[in-house]
C-alpha positions as CSV (number, residue, x, y, z in Angstrom):
1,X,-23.3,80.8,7.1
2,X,-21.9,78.0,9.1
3,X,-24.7,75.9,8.3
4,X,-23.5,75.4,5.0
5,X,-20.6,74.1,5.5
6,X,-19.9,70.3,5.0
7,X,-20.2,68.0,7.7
8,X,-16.5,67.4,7.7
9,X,-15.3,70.9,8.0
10,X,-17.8,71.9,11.1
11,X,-16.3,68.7,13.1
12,X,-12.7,70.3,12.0
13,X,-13.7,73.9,13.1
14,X,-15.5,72.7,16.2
15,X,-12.5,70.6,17.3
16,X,-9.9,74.0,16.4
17,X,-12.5,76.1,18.8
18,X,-12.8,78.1,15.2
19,X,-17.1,78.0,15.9
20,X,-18.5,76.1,19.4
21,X,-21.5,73.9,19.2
22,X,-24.3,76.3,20.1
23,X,-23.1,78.7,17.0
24,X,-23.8,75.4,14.8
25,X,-27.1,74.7,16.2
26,X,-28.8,77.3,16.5
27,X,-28.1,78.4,12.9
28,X,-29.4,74.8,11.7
29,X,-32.5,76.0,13.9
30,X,-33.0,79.1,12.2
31,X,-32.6,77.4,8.9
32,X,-35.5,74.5,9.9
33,X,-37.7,77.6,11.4
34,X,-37.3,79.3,8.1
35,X,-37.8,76.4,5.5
36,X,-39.4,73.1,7.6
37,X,-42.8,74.9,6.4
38,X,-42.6,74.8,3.1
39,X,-40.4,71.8,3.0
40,X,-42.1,69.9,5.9
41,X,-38.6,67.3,6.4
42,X,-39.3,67.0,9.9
43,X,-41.3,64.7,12.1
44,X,-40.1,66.3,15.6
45,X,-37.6,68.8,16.0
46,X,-35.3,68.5,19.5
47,X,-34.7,72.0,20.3
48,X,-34.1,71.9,23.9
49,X,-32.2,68.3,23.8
50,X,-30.5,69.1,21.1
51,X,-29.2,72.6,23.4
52,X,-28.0,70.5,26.3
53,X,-26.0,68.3,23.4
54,X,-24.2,71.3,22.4
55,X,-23.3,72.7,25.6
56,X,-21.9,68.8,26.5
57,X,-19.9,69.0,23.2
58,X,-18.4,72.2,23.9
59,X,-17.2,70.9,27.2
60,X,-16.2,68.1,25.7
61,X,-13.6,70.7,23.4
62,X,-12.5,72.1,26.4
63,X,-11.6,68.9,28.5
64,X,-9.8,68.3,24.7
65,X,-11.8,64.9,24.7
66,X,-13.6,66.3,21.5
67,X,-15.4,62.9,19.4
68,X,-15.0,63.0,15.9
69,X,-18.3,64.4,15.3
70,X,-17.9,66.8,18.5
71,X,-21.2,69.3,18.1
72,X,-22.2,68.6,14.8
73,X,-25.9,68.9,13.9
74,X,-27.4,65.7,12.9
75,X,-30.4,64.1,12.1
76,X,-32.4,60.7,12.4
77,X,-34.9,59.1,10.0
78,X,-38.1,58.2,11.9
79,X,-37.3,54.4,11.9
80,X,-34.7,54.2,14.5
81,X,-35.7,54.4,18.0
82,X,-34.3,57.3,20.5
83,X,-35.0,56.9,23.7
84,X,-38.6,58.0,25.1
85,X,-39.6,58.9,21.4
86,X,-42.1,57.1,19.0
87,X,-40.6,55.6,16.1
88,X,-44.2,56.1,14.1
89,X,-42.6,55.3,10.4
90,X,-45.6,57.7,9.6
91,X,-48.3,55.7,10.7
92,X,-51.5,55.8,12.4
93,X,-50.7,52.0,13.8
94,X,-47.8,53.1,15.6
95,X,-48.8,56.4,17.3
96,X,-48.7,54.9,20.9
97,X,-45.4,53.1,20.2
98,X,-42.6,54.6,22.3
99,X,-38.6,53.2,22.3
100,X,-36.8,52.2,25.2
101,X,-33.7,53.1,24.3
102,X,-31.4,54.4,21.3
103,X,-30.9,52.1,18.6
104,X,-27.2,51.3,18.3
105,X,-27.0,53.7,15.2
106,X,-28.3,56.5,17.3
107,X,-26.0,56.0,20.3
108,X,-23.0,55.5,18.0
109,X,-23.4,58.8,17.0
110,X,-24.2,60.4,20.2
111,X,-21.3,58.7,21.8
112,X,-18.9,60.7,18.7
113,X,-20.0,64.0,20.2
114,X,-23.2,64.7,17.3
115,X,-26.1,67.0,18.2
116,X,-29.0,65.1,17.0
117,X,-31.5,67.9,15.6
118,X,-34.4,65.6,15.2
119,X,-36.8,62.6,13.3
120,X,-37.1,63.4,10.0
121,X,-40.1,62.3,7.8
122,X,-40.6,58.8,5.7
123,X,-44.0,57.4,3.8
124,X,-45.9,55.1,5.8
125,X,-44.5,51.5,6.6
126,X,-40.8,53.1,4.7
127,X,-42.9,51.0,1.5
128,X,-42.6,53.7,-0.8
129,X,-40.4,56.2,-3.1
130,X,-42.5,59.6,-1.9
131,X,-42.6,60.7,1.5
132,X,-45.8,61.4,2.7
133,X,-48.4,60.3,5.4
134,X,-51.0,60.8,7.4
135,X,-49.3,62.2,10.8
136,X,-47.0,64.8,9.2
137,X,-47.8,65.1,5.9
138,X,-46.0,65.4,2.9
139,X,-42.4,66.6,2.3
140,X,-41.2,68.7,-1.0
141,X,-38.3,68.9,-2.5
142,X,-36.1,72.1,-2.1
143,X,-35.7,71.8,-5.6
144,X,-38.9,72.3,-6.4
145,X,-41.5,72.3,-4.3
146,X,-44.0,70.3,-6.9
147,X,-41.6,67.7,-6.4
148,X,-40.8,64.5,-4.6
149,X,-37.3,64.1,-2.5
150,X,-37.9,61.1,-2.3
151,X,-38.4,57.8,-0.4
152,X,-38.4,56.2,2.4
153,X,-35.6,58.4,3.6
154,X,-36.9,61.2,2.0
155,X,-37.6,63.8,5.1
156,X,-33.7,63.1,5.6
157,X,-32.8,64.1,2.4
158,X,-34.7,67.0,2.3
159,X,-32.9,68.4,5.2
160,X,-29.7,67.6,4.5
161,X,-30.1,69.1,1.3
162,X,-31.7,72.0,2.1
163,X,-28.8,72.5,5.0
164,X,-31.1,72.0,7.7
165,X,-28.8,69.5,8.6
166,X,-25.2,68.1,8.5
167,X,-25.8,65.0,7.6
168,X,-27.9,61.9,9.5
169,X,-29.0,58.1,8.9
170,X,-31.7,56.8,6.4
171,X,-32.0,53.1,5.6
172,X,-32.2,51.2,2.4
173,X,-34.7,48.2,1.7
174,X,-35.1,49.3,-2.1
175,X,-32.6,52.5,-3.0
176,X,-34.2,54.4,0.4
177,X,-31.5,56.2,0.8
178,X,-30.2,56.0,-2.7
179,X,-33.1,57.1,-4.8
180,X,-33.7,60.4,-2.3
181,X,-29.6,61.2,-2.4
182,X,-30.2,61.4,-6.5
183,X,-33.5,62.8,-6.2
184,X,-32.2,65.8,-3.5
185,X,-29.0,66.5,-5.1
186,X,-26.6,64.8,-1.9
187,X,-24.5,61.8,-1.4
188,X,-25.6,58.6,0.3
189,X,-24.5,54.7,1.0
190,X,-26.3,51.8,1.3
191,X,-23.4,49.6,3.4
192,X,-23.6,45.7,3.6
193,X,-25.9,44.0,5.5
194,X,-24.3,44.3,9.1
195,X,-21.8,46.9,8.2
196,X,-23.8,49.3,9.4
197,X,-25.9,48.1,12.6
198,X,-29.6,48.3,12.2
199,X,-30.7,47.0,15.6
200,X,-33.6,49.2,16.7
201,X,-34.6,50.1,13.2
202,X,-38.1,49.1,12.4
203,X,-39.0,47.4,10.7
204,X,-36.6,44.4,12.0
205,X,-34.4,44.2,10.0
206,X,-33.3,40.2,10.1
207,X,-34.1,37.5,7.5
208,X,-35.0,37.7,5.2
209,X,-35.3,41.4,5.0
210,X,-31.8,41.7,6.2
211,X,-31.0,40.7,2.7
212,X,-32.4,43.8,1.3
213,X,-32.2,46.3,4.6
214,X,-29.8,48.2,5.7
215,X,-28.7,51.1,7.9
216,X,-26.6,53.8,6.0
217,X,-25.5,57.3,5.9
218,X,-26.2,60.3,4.1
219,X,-24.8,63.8,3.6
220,X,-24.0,66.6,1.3
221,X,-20.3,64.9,0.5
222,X,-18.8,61.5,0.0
223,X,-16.3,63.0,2.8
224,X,-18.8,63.4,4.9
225,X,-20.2,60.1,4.5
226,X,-16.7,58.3,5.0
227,X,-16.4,60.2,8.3
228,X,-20.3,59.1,9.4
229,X,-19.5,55.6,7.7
230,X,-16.1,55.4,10.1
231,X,-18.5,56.7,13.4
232,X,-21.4,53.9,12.4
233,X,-19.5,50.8,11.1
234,X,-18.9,48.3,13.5
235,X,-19.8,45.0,15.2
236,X,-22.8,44.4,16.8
237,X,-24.1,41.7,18.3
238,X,-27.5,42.5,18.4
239,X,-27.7,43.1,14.0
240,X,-27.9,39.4,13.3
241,X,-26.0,40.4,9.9
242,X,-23.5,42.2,11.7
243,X,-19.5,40.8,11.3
244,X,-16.1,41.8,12.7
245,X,-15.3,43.6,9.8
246,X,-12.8,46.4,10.5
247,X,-11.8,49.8,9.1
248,X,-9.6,48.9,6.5
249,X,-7.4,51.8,3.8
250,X,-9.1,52.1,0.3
251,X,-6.6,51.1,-2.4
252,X,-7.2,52.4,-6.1
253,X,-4.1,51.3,-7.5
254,X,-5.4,48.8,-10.7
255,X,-8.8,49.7,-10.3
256,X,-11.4,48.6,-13.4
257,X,-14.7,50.1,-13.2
258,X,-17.7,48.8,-15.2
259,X,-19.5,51.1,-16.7
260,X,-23.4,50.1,-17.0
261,X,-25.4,53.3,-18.6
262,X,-28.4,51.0,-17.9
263,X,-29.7,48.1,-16.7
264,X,-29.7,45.6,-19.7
265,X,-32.3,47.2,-22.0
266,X,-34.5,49.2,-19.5
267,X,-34.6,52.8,-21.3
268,X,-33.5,55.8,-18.9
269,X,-33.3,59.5,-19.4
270,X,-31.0,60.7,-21.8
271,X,-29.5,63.0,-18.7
272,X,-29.0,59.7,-16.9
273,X,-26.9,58.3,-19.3
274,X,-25.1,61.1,-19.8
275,X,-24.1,61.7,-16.5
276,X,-22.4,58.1,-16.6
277,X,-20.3,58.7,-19.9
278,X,-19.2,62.0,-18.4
279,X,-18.1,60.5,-14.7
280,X,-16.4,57.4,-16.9
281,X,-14.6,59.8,-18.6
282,X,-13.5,61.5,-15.3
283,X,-12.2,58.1,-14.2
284,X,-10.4,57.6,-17.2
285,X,-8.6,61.2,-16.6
286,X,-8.0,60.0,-13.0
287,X,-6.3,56.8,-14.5
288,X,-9.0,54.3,-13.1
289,X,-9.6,52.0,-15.9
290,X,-13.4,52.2,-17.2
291,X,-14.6,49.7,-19.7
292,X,-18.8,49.0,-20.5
293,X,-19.5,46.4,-18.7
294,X,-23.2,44.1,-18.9
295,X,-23.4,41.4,-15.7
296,X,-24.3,37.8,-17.1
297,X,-27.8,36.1,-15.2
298,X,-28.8,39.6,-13.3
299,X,-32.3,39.6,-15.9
300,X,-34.5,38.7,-13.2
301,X,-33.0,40.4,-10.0
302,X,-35.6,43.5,-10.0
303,X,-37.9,40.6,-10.0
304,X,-36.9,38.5,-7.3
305,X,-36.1,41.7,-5.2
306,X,-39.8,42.5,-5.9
307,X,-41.1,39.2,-4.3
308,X,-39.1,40.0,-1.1
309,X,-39.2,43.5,-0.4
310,X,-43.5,43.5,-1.7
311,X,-45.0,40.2,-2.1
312,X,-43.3,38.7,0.9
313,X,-43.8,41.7,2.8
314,X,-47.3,42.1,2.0
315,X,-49.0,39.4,4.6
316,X,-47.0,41.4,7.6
317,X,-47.9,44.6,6.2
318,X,-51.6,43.3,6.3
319,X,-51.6,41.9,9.6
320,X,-50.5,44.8,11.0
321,X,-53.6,47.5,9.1
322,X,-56.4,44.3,9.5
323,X,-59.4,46.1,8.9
324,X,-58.6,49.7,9.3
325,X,-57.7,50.2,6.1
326,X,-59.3,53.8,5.7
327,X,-56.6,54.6,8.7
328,X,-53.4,53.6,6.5
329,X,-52.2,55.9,3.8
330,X,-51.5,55.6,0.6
331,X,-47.9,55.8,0.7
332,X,-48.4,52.6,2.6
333,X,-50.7,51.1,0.8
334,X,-49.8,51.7,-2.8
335,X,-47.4,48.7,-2.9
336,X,-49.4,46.4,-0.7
337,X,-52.0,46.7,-3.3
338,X,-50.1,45.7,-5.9
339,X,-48.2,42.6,-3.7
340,X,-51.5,41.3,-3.0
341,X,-53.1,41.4,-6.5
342,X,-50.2,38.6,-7.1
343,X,-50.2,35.1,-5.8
344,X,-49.5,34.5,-2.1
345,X,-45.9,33.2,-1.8
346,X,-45.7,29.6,-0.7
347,X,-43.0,28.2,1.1
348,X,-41.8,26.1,-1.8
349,X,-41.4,29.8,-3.6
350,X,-40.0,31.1,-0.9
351,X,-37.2,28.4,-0.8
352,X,-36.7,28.7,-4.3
353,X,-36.5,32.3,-4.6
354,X,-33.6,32.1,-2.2
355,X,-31.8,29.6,-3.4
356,X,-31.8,31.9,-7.4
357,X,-30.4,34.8,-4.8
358,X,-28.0,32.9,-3.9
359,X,-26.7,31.5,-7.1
360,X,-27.4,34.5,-8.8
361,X,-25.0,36.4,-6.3
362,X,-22.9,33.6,-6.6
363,X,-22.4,34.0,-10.3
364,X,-21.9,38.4,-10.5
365,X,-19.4,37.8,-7.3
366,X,-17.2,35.6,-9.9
367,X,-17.8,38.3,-12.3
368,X,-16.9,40.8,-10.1
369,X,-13.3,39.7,-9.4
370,X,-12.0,41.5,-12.3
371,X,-13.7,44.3,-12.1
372,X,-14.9,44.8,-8.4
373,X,-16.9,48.5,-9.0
374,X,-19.9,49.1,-10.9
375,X,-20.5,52.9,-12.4
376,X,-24.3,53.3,-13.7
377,X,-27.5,55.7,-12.8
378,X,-29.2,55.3,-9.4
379,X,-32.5,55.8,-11.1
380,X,-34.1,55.5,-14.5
381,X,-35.3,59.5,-13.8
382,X,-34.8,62.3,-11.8
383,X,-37.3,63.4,-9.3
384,X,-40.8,63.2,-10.1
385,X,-44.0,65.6,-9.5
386,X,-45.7,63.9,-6.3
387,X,-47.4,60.9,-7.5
388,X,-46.1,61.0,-11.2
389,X,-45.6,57.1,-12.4
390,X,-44.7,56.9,-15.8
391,X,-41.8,58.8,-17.8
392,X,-40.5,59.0,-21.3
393,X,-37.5,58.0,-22.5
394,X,-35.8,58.5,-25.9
395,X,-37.2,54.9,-26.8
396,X,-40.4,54.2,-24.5
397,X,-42.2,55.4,-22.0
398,X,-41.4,53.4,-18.3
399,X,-42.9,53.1,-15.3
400,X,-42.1,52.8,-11.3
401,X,-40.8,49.4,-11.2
402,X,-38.5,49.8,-14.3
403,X,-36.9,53.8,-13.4
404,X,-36.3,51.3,-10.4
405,X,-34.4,49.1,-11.9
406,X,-30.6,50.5,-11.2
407,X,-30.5,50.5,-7.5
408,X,-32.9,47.2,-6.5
409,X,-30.8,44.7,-7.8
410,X,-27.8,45.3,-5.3
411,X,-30.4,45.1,-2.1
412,X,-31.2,41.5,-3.6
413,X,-27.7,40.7,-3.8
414,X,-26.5,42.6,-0.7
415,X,-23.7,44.5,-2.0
416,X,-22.7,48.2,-0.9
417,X,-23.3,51.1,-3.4
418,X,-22.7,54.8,-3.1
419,X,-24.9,57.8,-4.9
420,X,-22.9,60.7,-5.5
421,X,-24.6,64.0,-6.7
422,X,-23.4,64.4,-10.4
423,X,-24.8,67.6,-12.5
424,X,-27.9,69.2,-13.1
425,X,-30.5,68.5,-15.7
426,X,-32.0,70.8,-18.1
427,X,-34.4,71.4,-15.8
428,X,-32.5,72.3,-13.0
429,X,-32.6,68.6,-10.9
430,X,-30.0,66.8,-9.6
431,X,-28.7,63.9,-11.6
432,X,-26.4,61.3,-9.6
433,X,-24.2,58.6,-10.2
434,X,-23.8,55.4,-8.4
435,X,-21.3,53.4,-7.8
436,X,-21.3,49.5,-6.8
437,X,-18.8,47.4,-4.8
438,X,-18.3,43.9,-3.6
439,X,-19.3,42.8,0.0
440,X,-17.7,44.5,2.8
441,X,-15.4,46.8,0.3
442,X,-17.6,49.8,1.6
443,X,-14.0,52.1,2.1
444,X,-12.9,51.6,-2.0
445,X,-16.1,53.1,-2.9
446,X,-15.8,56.0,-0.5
447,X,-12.9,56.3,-1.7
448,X,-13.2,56.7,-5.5
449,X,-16.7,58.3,-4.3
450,X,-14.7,61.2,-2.7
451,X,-11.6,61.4,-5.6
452,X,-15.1,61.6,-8.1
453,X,-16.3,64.6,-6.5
454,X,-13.4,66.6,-6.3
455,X,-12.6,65.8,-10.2
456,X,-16.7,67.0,-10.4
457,X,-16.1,70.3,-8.9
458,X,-18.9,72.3,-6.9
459,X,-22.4,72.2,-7.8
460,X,-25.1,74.3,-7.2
461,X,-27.4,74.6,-4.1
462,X,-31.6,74.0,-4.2
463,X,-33.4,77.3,-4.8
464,X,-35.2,76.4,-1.6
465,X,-32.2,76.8,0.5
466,X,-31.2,81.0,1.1
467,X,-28.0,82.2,0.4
């Protein structure tokens, strides 16, 4: 089925006339039909839009002024505004809300010829790793339906994984599109800050939660995320982040990748670890140097990316629910909870807490010269029953914040990382790697992102998925 090809080759076929637009949609609307119930990815599909965006693409082909992503099926996390629709990031406080125009993520892929399909689901507020909420409701897994894919971006991954769609945008304030890449079995990047524009993403994304937010890609393949990466990237003067960075040729020549099968002592899943010797290995095959590798001052970076991204968080969060709580969900609540059972921040913490950020970036950018990519697990786990939150581990049993504890410190420090899908556990769940670069090097870890998969070979589709 066409539907299950990659992203890359349905822009290649559509652009040789080998399928037209209309063929590609409506078997990505057969597919959401046939498995949106069970899975329940979507927030609103776009079925007659989404027509008239095919039949503009395949004019498009025939005028030969086909964009790079000319009729291919696309989604949208319910975070970024399209025109005329509510961007409700699945909650009650935000059902009137309606955007006045695309954000620039949204129009960037328009304007390269995509289809957008439709919103996809999130938790409430983006402020957790399950998707779930009180407007649409909760959204499975294809691997199992007992199962989480994820959070915030987690309706997206679902989706994509499920080939319900090509490929789309998530963002990232804590591994959100990450942790649901691992969790689902696809491929995602979290981009620098301003890489990627996130202007009409809400929440705002500008200080100081543009040091932890981003807007970034995600589909079944790291090729398909270069090509998205390529459409999205760019300057934009309304991302106060955003730079004149341009498109600029990966080089792997001299490569040394450091290999981190955890972070410091933090216990993961043996399968985790694993999954990192094995890809090291595949680097060394591939003649990329890979040496273990332990980052010198990073002990406290889950911790300091904890005061932003909850405790400075939770006194917006909170003047936005006042006292409706019973009308927020508990997606949306469960970390607010825990942010306001600490100390309110001051502004003397607030300074300093920034000024350790930035000496403790500082200090792993030095580091970093000589060995400019990071290989270790995106996650302590693979994906959890809905509302599991604590795990064994061949030495101790961990919690939320700790399985965390691979992919939060690179939000706090702003650098770019990649999850690749890797193997499958025991138990039949995806296990992924991730890879880490420095600031603005996004295309080097596409790049070795793309020449890991091939070594990798195929993997196997969800259950939930048809044939």
């Amino acid at each position: 089925m066409v539907n299950r090809w990659t992203l890359v080759e349905m822009a290649e076929a559509v652009r040789a006339r080998r399928v037209s637009p209309s063929e590609l949609l409506e078997a990505h609307l057969r597919q959401i039909e046939n498995l949106n119930p069970r899975l329940n990815a979507f927030v609103t599909v776009l079925e007659q839009e989404a027509r008239q965006a095919a039949r503009a693409a395949e004019e498009a082909v025939m005028r030969g002024e086909a964009g790079p992503l000319a009729g291919v099926p696309v989604t949208v996390k319910d975070s970024f505004d399209m025109a005329g629709l509510p961007t409700r990031c699945g909650s009650r406080f935000r059902q009137d809300h309606r955007a006045a125009r695309d954000a620039t993520a949204v129009a960037r892929l328009r304007r390269a010829g995509a289809v957008i399909l439709g919103k996809t689901n999130t938790p409430e507020f983006l402020m957790n790793y399950e998707t779930d909420n009180h407007i649409t409701g909760r959204t499975n897994s294809p691997w199992d339906l007992e199962r989480t894919p994820g959070g915030s971006s987690g309706g997206e991954a679902a989706a994509i994984a499920s080939f319900c769609s090509a490929g789309g945008i998530g963002s990232d304030g804590g591994g959100s599109v990450r942790i649901p890449a691992h969790f689902s079995g696809i491929a995602a990047l979290k981009p620098t800050p301003g890489r990627v524009s996130a202007a009409g993403h809400f929440p705002d994304i500008c200080h100081p939660g543009g040091l932890l937010g981003v807007a970034g890609p995600m589909a079944r393949t790291a090729r398909d995320l270069r090509l998205l990466f390529e459409v999205l990237a760019g300057y934009d003067p309304e991302d106060p982040f955003s730079a004149p960075v341009p498109l600029r040729p990966a080089r792997l020549d001299g490569l040394c990748v450091g290999v981190m099968e955890q972070f410091y002592d933090v216990p993961v899943q043996a399968e985790m670890r694993e999954a990192v010797r094995e890809a090291a290995r595949a680097l060394g095959g591939l003649g990329v140097v890979a040496e273990e590798f332990t980052p010198r001052g990073l002990e406290r970076a889950p911790n300091l990316w904890w005061f932003f991204f909850g405790r400075l968080n939770a006194p917006l969060i909170r003047q936005m629910i006042g006292d409706r709580e019973d009308e927020a969900h508990w997606t949306g609540i469960e970390f607010l909870k825990k942010a306001e059972a600490e100390p309110t921040p001051s502004t003397l913490e607030v300074l300093e807490n920034l000024a350790a950020r930035d000496k403790m970036r500082s200090a792993l950018l030095r580091q970093l010269e000589e060995i400019p990519v990071l290989l270790l697990p995106p996650c302590g786990v693979t994906a959890f029953r809905h509302r599991e939150r604590r795990w064994a581990t061949p030495s101790k049993e961990i919690g939320l914040f700790e399985a965390m504890m691979p992919v939060t410190p690179w939000n706090l420090l702003s650098l770019p990382a990649v999850v690749i899908p890797w193997k499958l556990s025991g138990d039949g769940l995806p296990v992924g790697i991730q890879l880490v670069g420095r600031p603005w090097e996004e295309e080097t870890l596409l790049e070795l992102a793309v020449t890991l998969e091939e070594a990798r070979g195929p993997l196997p589709a969800p259950p939930l998925s048809g044939r």
